[in-house]
N, C-alpha and C positions, 0 to 999 in steps of 0.2 A: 352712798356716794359722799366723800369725803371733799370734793371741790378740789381748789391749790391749797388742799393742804400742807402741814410739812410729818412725814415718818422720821422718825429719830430709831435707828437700827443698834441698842447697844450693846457690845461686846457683837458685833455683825461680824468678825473675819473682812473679808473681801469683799460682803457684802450680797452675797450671792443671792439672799434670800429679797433683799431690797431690788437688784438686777432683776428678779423674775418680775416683779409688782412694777416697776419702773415701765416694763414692755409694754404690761397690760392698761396701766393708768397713769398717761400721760401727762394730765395733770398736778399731779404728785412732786414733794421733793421730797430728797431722800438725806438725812444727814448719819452717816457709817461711822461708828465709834467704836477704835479700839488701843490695843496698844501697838506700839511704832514698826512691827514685823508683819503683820497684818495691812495696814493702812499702807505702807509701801508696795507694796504686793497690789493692792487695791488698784492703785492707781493704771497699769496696766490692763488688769480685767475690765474699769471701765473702759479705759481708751477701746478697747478692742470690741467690746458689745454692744455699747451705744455712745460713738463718738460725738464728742463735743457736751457732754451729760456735766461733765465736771467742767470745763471752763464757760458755758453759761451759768452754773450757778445753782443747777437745779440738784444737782450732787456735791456734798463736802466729804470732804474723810477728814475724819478727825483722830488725833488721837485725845485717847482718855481712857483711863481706869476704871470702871464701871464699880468699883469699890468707893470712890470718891464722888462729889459733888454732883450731880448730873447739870453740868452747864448750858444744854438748850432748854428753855424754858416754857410753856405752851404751845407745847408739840400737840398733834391731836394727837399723835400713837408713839407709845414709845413701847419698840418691840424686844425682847427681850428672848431667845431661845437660844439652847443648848449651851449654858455661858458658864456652868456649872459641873 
């Protein structure tokens, strides 16, 4: 049990893998990192599977380069699949 914590999904696509965890652990924030074709796209798939996810706050999309700096800082998880 991870509490409110926050998942950092990097290089996540759309996020889909953070959408499944989002259903099951309410709890949870999720912050989706990728680059700008991706995170666009993103923002649909959340509207449409768990609306209102992104304008409380409890989801970001972000972009970023997973080759550069990881800019959230004390994330409890920062997940990382298929990015390679």
């Amino acid at each position: 049990s991870l509490g409110n914590a926050t998942v950092v999904d990097v290089g996540g696509g759309v996020g889909s893998m953070s959408l499944d965890l989002a259903k099951v652990f309410p709890d949870l924030s999720f912050v989706v990192e990728d680059l700008p074709v991706h995170i666009k796209e993103a923002k649909t798939v959340w509207d449409t599977a768990i609306p209102g996810a992104l304008d409380s706050g409890r989801v970001q999309l972000t972009i970023h380069d997973f080759l550069t700096a990881q800019p959230v800082k004390d994330a409890a998880v920062y997940m990382l699949r298929n990015i390679l």
